[in-house]
N, C-alpha and C positions, 0 to 999 in steps of 0.2 A: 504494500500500500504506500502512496504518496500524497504529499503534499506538497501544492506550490502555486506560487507568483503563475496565475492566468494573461495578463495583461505586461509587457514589462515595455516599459516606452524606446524609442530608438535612442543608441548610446547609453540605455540602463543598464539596471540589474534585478536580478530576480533570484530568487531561492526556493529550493525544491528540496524536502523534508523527505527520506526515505525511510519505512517505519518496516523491521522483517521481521519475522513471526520466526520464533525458536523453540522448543521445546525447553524443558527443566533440566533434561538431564543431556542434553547436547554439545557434545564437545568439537574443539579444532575446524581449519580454516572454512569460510563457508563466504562464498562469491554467486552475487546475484546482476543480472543484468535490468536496466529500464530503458525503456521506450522513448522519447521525450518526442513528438510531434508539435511540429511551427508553422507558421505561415511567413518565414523568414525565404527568401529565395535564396538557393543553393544550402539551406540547414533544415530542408522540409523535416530530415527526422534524424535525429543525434539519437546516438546509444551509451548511455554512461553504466561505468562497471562499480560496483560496489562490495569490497572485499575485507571478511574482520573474521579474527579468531574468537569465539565461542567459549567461553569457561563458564558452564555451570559450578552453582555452588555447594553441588554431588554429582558427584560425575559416577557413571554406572560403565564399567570396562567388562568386556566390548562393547557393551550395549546394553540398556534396560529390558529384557528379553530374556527366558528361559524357553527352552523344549526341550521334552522329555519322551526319548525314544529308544524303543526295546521290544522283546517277544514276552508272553509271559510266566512269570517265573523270575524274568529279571528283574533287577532294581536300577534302574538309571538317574545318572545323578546327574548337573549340572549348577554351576558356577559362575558367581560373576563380581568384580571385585568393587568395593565402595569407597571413593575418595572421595574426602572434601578438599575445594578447589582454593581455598586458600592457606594449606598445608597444615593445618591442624588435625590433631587424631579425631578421628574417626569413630563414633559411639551409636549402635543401634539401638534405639530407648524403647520400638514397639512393631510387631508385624501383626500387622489386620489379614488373619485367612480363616475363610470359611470352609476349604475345600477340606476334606479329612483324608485324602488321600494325597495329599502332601505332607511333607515332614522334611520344616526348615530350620535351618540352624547358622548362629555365626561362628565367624572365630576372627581374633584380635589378633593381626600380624605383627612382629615386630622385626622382620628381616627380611629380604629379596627371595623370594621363589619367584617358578612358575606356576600359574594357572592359567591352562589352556595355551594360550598365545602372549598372553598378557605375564608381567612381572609384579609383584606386589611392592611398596614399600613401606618403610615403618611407620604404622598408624592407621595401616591399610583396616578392613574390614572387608571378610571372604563370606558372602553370601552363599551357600549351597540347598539345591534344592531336590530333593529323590523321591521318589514316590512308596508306598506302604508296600513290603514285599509281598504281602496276600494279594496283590492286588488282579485281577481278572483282566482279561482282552479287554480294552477302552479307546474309544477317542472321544478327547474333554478338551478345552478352554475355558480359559477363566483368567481373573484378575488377583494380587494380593498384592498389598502397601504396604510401605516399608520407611517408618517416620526414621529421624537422625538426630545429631544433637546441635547441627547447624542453625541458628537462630534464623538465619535467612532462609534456610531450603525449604520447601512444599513438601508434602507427603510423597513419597517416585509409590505412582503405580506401574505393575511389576507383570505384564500379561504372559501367560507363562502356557505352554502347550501340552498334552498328554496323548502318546500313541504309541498303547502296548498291542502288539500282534497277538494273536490266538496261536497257540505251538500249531496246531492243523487248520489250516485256512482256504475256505471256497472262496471264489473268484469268478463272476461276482458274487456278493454276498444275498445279491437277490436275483434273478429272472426272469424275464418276460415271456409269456407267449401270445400268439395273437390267433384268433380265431377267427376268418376271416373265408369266403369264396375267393378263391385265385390265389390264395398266399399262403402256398405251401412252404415257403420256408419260413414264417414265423409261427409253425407251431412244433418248431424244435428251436431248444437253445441248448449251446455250450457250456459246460460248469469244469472249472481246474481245481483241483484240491490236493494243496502242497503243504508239506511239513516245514516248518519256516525255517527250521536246527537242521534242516538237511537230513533225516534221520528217513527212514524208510519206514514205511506202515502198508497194512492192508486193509482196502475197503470189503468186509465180510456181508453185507447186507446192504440196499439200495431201497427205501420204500416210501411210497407217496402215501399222504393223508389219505386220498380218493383217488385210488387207481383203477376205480371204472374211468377215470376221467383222465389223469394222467401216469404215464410212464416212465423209467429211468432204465436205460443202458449202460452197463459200465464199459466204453469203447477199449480197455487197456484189459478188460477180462482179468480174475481172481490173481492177481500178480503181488508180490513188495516188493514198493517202489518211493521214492522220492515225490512224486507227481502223479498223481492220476485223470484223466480225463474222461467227463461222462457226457451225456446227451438226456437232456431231459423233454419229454416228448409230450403231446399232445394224445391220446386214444385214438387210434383211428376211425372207431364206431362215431367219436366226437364230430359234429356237425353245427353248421350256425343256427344258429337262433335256438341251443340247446342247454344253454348256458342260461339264458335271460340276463344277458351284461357281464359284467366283470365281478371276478372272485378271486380270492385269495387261497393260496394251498400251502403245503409244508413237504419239502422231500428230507427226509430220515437217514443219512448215513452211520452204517455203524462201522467201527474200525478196533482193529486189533493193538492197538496202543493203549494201552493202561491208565494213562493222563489223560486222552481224552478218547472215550469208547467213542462218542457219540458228537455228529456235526448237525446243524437244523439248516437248510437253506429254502427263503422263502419261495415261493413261487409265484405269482401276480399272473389271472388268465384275462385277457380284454377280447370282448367281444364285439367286433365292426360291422357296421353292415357297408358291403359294396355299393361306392356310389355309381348309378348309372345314370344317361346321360339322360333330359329330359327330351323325347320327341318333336322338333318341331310341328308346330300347327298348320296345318296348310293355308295359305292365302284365301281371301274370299273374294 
């Protein structure tokens, strides 16, 4: 945003106020360019550059940002280091979190490591964040805040990611088929179901909720293996308008793996009707 002198008379001057929008916890060099349009001949339009280094007064290295990524079973942790920017120690006094599958903790540096990419220094403060080791297949977002002892600083909100894989995972996680005159190929779809640890298993069982309606193929036949690929199918007795619209189904994998016998993949059936062309009218 700007401000400025609209009118500036021949042989004046004028002044133009550049106002740029920074974040709390935004660090180092940051160059922005403006526009300035005249009705001056030969300066129709000047571009002025505007360039300044950034020192919040908490600085979040590398970034105010967490993600937390893993298969489940793990714990993943992540890191990120807290400095105030005008070299005094660093004191976390409160963290606002409601998520219960988070579990954050500090610690008070008094010497140079690494964390991650980043080096700490004395006075630092190492924010880490890991998630509950019971915790199940998930993907979450959310936010937690993290006040300091800086008399000037804001509250840093801390938006932080969650994505544990399932150890056995279909792909997709749901299905479509389409019920339709002429479209035979949507009433078959593809499903992959891989062990995320590279581990080998077998699928011993294949079974739909309603398999007057639908069917499952295991294309890879009773094998252990890393990946298996199935075809999940439409009945062939299935016909339009047999459905009355769209339903919802469930296909039932069971598997010889001890951790997870058993996979759910939805299945979504949508029933269309063929549009056909309307007849012209003849002329009268």
């Amino acid at each position: 945003m700007a401000e400025f002198d609209s009118v500036i008379p021949a042989g004046g001057k004028g002044t133009l106020t550049a106002k740029i929008k920074t974040t709390s916890t935004q660090n180092g060099p940051v160059s922005k360019g403006i526009a300035v349009n005249t009705d001056a001949a030969g300066a129709e339009r000047l571009m002025l550059n505007v360039r300044f280094t950034a020192v919040s007064a908490v600085m979040v290295l590398p970034r105010a940002q967490v993600n937390l990524r893993g298969i489940e079973g793990d714990t993943p942790t992540a890191s990120v280091i807290l400095r105030r920017g005008d070299g005094e120690p660093m004191e976390v006094t409160k963290i606002d979190n409601t998520d219960d599958r988070l579990i954050i903790s500090t610690e008070k540096v008094n010497d140079e490591r690494q964390v991650g990419r980043q080096k700490t220094r004395p006075g630092d403060v190492v924010l880490s964040v890991t998630t509950r080791p019971d915790l199940k297949a998930v993907t979450a977002s959310g936010r937690f805040r993290v006040r300091t002892n800086h008399p000037d600083a804001r509250p840093i909100d801390m938006p932080y990611g969650i994505r544990l894989l399932p150890l056995i995972e279909a792909r997709p996680e749901r299905v479509r088929l389409i019920l339709q005159d002429g479209n035979v190929q949507g009433r078959t779809a593809l499903l992959r179901v891989q062990h995320n640890r590279r581990g080998q298993f077998k699928i011993t069982e294949a079974t739909a909720s309603v398999p007057e309606i639908v069917k499952v193929h295991l294309i890879d036949g009773d094998v252990k293996q890393q990946v298996h690929s199935l075809a999940i199918m439409l009945q062939d007795e299935v016909k339009p308008g047999d459905l009355q619209g769209r339903i919802f189904e469930t296909v039932t994998l069971k598997t010889d793996d001890p951790t997870v016998p058993e996979v759910s993949v939805a299945v979504n059936i949508e029933e269309k009707q063929l549009r056909r062309p309307v007849p012209a009218q003849p002329a009268e």
